[in-house]
N, CA, C and O atoms as a printed pandas DataFrame, in Angstrom:
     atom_number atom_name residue_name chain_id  residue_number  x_coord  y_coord  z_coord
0              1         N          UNK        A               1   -1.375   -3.465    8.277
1              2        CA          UNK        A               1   -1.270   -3.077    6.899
2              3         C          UNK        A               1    0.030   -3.595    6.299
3              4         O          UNK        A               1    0.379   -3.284    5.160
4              5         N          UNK        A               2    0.711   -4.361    7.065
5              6        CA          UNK        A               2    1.870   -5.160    6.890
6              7         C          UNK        A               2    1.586   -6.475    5.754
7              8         O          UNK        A               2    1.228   -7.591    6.130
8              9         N          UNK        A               3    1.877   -6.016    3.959
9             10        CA          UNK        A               3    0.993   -7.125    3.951
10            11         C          UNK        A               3    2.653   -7.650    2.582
11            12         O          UNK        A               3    3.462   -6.723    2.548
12            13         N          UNK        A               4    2.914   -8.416    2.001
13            14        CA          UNK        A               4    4.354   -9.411    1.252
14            15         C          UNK        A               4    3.563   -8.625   -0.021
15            16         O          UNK        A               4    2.354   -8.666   -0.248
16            17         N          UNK        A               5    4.340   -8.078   -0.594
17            18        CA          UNK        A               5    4.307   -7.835   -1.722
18            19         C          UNK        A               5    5.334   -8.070   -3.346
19            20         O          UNK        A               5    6.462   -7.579   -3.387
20            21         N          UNK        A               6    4.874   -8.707   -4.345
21            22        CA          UNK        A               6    6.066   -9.328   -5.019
22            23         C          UNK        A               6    6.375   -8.173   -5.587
23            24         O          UNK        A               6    5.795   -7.088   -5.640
24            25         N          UNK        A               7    7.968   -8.805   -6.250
25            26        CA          UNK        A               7    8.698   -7.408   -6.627
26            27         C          UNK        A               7    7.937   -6.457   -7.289
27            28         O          UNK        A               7    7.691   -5.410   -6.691
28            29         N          UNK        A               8    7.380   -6.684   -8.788
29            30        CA          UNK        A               8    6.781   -5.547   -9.565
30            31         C          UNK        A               8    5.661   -4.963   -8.521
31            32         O          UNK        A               8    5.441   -3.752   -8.494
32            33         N          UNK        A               9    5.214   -5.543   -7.974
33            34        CA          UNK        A               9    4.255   -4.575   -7.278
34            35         C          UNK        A               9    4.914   -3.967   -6.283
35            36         O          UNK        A               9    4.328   -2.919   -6.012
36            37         N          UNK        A              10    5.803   -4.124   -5.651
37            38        CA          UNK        A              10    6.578   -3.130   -5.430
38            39         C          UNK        A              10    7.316   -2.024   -6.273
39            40         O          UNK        A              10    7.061   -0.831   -6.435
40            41         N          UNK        A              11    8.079   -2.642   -6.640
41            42        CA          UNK        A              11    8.471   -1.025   -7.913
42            43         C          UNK        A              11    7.534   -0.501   -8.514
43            44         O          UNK        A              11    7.925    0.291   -9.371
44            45         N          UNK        A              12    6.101   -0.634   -8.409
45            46        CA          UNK        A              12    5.006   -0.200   -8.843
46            47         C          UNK        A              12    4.482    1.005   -7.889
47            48         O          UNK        A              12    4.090    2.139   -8.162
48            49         N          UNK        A              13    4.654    0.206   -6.478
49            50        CA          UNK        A              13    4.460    1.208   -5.370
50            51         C          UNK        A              13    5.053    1.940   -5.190
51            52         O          UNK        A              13    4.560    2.973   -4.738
52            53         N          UNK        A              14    6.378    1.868   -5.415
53            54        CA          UNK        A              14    7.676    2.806   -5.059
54            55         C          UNK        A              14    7.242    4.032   -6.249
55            56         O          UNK        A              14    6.850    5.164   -5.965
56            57         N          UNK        A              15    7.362    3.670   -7.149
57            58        CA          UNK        A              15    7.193    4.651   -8.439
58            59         C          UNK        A              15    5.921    5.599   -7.938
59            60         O          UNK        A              15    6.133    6.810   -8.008
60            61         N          UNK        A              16    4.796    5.233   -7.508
61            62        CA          UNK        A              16    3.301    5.638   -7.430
62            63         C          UNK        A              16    3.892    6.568   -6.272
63            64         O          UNK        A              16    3.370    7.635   -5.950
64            65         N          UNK        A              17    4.607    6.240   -5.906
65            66        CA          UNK        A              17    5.023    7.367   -4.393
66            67         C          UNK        A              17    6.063    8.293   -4.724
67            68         O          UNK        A              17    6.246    9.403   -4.226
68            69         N          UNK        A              18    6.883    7.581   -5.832
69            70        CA          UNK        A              18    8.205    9.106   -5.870
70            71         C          UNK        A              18    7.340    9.819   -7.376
71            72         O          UNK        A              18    7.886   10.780   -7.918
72            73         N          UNK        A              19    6.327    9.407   -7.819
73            74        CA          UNK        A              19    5.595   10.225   -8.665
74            75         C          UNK        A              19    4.765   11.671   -7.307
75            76         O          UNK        A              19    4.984   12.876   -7.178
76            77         N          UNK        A              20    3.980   10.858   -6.691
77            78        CA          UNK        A              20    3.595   11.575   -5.773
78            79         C          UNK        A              20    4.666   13.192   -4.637
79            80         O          UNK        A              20    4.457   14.346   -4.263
80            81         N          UNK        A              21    5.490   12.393   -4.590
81            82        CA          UNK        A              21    6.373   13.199   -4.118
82            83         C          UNK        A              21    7.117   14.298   -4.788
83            84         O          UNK        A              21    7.527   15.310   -4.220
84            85         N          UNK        A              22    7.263   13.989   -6.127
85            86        CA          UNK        A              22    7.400   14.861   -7.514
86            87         C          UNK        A              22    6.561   16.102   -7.210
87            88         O          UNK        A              22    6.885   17.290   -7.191
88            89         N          UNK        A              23    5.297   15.448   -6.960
89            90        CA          UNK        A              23    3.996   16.128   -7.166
90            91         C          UNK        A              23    4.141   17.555   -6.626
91            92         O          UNK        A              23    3.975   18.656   -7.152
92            93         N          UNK        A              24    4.601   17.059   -5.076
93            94        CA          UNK        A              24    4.119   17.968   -3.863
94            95         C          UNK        A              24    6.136   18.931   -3.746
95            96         O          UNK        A              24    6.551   19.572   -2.780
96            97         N          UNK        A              25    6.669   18.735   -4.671
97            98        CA          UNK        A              25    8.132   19.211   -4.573
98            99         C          UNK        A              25    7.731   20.646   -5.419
99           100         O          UNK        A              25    7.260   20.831   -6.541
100          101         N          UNK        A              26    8.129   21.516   -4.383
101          102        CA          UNK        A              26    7.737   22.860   -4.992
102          103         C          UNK        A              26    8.735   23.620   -4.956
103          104         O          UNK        A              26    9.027   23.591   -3.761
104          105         N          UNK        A              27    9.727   24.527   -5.637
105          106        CA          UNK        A              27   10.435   25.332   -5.728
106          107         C          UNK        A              27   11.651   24.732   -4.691
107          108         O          UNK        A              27   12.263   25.484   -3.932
108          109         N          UNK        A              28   11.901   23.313   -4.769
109          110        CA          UNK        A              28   12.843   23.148   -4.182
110          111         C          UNK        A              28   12.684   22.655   -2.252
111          112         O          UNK        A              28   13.564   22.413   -1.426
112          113         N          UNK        A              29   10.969   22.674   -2.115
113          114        CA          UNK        A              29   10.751   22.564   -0.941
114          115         C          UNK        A              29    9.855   22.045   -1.211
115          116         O          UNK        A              29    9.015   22.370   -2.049
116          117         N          UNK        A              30    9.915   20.479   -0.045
117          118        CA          UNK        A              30    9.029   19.602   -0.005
118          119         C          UNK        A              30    7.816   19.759    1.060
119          120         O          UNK        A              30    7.790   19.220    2.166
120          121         N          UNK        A              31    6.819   20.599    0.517
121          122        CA          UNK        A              31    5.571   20.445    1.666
122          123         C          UNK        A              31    5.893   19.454    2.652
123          124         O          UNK        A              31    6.835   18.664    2.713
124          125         N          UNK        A              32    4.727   19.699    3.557
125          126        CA          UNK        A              32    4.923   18.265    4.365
126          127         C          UNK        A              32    4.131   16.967    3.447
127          128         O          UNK        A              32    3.234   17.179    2.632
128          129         N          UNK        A              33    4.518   16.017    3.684
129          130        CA          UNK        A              33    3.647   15.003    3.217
130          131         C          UNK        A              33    2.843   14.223    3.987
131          132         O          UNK        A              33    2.768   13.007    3.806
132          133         N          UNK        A              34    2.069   14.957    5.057
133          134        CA          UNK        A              34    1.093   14.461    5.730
134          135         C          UNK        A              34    0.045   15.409    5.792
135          136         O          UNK        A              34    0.168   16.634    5.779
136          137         N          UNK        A              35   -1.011   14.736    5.863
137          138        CA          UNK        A              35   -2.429   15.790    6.501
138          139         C          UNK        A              35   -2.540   16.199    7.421
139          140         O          UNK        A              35   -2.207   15.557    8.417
140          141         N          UNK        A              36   -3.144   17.667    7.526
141          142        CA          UNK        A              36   -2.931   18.598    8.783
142          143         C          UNK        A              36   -4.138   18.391    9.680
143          144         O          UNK        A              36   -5.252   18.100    9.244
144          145         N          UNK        A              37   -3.847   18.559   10.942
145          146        CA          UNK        A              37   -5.367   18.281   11.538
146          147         C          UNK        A              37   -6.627   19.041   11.002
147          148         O          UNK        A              37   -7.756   18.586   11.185
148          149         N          UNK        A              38   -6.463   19.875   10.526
149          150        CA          UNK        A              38   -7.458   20.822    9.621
150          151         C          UNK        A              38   -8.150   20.206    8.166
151          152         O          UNK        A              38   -9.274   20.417    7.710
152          153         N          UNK        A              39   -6.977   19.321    7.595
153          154        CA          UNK        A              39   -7.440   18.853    6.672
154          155         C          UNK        A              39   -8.141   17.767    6.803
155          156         O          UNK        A              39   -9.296   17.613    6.406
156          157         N          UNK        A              40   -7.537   17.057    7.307
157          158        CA          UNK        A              40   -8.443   15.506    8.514
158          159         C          UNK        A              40   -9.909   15.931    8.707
159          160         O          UNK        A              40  -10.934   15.519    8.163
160          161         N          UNK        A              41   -9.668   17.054    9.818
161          162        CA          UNK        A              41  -11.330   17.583    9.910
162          163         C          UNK        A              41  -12.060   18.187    8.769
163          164         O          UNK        A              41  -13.200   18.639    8.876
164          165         N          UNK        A              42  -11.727   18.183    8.244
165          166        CA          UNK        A              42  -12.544   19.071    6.547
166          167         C          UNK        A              42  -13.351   17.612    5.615
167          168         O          UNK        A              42  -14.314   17.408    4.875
168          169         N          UNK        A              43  -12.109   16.795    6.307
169          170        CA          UNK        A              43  -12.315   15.270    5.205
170          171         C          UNK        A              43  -13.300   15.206    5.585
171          172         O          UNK        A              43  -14.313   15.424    4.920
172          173         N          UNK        A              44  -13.258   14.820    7.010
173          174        CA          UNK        A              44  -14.495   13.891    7.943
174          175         C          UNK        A              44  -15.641   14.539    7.737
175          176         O          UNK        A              44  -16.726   13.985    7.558
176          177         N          UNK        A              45  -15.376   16.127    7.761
177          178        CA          UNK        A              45  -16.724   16.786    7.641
178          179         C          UNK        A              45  -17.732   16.597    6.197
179          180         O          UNK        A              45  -18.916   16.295    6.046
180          181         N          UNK        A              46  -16.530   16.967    5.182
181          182        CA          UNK        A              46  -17.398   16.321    3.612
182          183         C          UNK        A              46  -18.093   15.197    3.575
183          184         O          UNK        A              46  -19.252   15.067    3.179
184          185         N          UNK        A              47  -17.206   14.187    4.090
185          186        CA          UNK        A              47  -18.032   12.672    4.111
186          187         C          UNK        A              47  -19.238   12.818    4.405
187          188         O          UNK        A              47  -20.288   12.814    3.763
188          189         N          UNK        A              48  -18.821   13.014    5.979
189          190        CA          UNK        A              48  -20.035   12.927    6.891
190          191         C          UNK        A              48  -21.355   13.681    6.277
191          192         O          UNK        A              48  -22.329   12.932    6.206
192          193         N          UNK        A              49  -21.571   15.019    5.821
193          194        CA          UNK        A              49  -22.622   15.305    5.064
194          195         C          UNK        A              49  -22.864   14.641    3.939
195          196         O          UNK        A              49  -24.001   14.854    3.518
196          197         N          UNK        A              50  -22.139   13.815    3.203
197          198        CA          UNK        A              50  -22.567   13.241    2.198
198          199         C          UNK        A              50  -22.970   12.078    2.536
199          200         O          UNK        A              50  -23.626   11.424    1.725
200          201         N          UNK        A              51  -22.640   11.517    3.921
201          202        CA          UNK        A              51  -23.473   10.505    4.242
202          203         C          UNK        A              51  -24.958   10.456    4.709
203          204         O          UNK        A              51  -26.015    9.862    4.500
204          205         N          UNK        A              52  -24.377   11.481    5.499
205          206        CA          UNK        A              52  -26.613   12.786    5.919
206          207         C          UNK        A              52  -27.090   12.982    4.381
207          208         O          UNK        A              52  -28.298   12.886    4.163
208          209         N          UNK        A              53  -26.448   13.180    3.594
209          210        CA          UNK        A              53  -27.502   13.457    2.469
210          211         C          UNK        A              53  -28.065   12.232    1.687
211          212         O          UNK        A              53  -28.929   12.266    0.811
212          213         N          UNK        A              54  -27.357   11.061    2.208
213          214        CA          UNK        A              54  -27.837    9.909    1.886
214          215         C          UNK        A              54  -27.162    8.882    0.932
215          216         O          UNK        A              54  -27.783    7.999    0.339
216          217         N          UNK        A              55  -25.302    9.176    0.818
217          218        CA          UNK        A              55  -24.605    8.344    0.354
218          219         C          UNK        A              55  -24.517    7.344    1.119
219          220         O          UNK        A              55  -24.798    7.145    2.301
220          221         N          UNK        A              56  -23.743    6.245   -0.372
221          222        CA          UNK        A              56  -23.941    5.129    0.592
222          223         C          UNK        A              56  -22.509    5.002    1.231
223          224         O          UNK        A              56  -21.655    5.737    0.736
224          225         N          UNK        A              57  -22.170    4.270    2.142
225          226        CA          UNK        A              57  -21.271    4.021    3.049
226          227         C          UNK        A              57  -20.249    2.771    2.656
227          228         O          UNK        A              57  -20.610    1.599    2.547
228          229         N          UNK        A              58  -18.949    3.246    2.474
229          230        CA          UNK        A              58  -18.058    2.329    1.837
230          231         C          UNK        A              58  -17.337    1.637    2.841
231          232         O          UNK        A              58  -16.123    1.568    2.644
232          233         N          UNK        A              59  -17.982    0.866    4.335
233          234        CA          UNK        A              59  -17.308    0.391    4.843
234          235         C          UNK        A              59  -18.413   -0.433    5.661
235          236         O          UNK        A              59  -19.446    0.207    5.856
236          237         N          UNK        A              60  -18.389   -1.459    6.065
237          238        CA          UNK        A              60  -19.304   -2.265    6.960
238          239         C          UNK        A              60  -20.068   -1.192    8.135
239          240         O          UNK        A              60  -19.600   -0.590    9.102
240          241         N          UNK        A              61  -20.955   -1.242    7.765
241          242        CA          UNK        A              61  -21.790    0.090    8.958
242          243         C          UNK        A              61  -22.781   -1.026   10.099
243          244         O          UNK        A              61  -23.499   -0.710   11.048
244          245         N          UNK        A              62  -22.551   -1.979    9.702
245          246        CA          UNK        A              62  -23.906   -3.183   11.232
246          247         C          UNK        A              62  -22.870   -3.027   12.369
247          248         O          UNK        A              62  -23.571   -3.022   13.380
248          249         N          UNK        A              63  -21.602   -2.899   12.745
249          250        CA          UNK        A              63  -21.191   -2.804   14.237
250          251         C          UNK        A              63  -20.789   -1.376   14.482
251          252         O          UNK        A              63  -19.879   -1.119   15.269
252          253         N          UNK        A              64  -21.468   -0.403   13.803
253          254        CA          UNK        A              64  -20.938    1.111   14.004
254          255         C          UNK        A              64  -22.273    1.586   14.182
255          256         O          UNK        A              64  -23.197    1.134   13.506
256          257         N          UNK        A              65  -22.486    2.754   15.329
257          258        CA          UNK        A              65  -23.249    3.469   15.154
258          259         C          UNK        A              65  -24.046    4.278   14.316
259          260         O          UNK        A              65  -23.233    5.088   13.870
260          261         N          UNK        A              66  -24.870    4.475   13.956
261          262        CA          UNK        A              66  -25.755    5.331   12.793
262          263         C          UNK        A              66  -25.304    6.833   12.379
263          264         O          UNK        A              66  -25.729    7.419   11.383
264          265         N          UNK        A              67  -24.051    7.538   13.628
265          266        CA          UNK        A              67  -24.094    8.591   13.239
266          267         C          UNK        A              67  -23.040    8.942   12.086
267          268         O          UNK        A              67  -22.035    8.288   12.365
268          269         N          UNK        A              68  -22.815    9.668   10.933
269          270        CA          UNK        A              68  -22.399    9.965    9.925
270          271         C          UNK        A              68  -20.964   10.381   10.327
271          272         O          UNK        A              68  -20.095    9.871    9.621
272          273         N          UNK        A              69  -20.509   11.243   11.366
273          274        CA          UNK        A              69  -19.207   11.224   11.698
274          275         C          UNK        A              69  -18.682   10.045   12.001
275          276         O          UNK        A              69  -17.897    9.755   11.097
276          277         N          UNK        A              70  -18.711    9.313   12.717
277          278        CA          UNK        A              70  -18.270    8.001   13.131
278          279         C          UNK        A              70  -18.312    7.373   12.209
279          280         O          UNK        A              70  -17.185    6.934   11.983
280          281         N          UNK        A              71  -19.145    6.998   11.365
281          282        CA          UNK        A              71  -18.885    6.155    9.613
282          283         C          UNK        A              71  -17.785    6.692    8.746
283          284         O          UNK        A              71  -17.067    5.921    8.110
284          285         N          UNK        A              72  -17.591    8.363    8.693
285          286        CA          UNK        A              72  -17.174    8.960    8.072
286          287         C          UNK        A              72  -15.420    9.048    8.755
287          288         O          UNK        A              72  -14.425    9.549    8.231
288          289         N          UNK        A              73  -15.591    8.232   10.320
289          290        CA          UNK        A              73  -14.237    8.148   10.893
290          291         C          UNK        A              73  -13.581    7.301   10.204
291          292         O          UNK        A              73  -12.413    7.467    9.854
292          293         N          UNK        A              74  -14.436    6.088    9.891
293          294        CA          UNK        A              74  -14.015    4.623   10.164
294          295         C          UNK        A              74  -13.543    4.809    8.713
295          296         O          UNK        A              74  -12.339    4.801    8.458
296          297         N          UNK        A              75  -14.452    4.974    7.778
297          298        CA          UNK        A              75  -14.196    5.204    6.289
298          299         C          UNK        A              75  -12.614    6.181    6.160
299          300         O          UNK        A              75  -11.905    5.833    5.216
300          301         N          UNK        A              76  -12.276    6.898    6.706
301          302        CA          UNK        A              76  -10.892    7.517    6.602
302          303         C          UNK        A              76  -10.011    6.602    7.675
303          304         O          UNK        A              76   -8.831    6.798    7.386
304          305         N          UNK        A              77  -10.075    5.964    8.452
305          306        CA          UNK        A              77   -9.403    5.101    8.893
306          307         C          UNK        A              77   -9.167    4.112    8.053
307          308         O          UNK        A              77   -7.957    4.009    7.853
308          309         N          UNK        A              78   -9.776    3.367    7.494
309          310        CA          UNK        A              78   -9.541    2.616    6.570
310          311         C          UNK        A              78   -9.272    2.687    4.911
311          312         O          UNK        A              78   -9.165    1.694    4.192
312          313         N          UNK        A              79   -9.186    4.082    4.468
313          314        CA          UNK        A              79   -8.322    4.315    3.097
314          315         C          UNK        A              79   -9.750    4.251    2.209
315          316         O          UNK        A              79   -9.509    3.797    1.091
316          317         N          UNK        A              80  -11.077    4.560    2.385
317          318        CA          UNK        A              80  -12.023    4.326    1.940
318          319         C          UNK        A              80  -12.382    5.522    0.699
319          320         O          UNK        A              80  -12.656    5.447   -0.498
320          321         N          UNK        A              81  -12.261    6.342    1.423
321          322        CA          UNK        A              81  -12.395    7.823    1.009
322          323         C          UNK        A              81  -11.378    8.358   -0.589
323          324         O          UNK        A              81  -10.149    8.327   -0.656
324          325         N          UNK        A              82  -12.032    8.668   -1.364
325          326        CA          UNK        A              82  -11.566    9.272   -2.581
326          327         C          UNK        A              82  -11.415   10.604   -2.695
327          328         O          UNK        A              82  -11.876   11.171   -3.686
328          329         N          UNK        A              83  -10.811   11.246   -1.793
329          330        CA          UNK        A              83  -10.824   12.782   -2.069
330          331         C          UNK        A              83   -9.142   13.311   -2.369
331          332         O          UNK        A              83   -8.053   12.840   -2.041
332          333         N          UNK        A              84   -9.549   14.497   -3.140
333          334        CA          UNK        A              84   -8.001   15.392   -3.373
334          335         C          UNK        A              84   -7.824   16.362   -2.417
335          336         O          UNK        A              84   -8.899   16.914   -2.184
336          337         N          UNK        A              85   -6.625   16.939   -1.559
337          338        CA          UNK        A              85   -6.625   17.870   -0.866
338          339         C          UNK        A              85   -5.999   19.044   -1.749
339          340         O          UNK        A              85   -5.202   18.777   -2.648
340          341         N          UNK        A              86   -6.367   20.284   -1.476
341          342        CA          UNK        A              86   -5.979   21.147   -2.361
342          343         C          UNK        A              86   -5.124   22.311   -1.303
343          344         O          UNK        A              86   -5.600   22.907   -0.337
344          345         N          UNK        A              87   -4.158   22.365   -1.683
345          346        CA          UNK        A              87   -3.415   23.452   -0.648
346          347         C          UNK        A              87   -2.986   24.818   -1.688
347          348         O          UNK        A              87   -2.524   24.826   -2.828
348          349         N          UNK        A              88   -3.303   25.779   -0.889
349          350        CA          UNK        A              88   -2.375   26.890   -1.487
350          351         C          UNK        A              88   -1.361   27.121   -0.985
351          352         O          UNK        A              88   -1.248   26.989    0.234
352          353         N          UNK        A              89   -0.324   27.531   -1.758
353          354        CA          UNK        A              89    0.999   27.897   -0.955
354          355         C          UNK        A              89    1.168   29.694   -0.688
355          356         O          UNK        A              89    0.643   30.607   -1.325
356          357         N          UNK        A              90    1.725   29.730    0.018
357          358        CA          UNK        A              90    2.177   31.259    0.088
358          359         C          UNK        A              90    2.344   31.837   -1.104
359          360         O          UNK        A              90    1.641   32.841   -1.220
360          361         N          UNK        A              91    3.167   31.528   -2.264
361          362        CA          UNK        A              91    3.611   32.205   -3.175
362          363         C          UNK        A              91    2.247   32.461   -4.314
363          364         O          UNK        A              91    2.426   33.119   -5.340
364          365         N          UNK        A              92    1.099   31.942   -4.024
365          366        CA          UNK        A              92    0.402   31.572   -4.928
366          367         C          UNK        A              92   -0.120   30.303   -5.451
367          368         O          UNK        A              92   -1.313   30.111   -5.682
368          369         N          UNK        A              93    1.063   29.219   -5.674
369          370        CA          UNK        A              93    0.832   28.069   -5.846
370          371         C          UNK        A              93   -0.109   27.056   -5.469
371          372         O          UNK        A              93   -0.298   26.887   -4.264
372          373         N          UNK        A              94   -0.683   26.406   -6.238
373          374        CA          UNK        A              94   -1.875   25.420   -5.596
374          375         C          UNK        A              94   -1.251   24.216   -5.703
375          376         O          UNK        A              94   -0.578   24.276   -6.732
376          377         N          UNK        A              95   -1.113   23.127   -5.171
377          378        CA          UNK        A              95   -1.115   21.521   -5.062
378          379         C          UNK        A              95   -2.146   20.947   -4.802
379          380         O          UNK        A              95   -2.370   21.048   -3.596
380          381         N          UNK        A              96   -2.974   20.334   -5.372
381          382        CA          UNK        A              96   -3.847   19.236   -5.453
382          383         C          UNK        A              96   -2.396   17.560   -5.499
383          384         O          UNK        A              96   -1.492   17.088   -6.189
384          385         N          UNK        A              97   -3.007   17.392   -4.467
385          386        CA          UNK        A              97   -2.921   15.942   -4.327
386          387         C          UNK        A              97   -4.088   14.681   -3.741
387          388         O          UNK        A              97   -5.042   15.015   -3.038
388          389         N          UNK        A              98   -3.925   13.692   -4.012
389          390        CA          UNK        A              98   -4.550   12.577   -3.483
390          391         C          UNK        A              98   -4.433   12.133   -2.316
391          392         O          UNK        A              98   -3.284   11.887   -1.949
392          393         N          UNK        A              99   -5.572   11.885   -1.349
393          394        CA          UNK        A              99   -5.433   11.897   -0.402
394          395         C          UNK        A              99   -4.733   10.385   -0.109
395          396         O          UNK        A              99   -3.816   10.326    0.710
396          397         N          UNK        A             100   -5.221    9.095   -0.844
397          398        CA          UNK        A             100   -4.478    8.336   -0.466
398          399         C          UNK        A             100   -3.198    8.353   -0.656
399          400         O          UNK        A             100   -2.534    8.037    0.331
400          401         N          UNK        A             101   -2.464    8.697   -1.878
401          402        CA          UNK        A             101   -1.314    9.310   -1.562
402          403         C          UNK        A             101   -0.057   10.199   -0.431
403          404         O          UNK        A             101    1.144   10.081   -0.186
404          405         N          UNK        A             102   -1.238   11.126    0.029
405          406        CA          UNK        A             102   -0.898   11.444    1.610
406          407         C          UNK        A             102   -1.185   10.511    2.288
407          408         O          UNK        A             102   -0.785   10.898    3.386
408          409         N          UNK        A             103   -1.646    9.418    2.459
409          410        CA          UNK        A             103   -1.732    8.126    3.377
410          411         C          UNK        A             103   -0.758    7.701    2.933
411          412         O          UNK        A             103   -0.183    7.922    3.999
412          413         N          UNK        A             104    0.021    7.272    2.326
413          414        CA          UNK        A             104    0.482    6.678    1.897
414          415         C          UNK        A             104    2.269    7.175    2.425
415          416         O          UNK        A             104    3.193    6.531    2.920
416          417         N          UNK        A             105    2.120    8.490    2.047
417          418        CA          UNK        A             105    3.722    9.377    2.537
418          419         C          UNK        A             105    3.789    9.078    4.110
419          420         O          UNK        A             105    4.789    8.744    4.745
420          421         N          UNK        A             106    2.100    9.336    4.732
421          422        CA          UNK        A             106    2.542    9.335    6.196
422          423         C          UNK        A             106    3.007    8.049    6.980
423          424         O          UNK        A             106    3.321    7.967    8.168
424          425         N          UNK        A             107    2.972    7.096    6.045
425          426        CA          UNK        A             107    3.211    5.687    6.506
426          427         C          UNK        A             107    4.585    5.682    6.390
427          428         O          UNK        A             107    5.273    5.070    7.207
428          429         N          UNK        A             108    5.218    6.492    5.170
429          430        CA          UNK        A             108    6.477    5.718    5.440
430          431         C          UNK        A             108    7.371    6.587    6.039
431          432         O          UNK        A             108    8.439    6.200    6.513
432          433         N          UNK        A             109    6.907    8.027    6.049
433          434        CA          UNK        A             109    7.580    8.546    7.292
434          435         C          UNK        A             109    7.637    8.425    8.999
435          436         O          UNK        A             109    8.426    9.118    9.641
């Protein structure tokens, strides 16, 4: 995922990430900025039924098996997936963020 990027698209990226990080800055405390194994499994699980119910599949499926978890792996392995994670905090607080966004934090931590 190592890929040359020219300047503006960098300060483009940089910005898209300390917006993000804005996001998830709560009372002075920065959540984590990665997905929890709980949330990982919640992802895979949404997909995956929406692939049983007969979505289509946003990633080359001829060298992968037929079953919907394993598509639904590969598709979150590869940044495929469009979903928001929604956390509550203790105090009440909700954060909705983007999940590629959390891909995105866990890379550069």
């Amino acid at each position: 995922m190592e890929s040359k990027l020219s300047p503006p698209e960098l300060v483009e990226r940089i910005e898209k990430l300390v917006a993000a990080l804005k996001s998830a800055f709560v009372d002075r405390t920065l959540y984590p900025p990665r997905l929890t194994r709980f949330e990982v499994a919640r992802i895979i699980a949404a997909r995956a039924l929406q692939l049983a119910m007969g979505a289509e599949p946003s990633v080359d499926v001829s060298a992968l098996p037929k079953d919907p978890v394993i598509i639904a792996m590969e598709e979150f392995k590869q940044g495929k997936l469009n979903f928001s994670v929604i956390r509550e905090l203790p105090d009440g607080k909700v954060l909705r963020l983007q999940l590629k966004d959390l891909l995105e934090l866990e890379l550069l931590s």
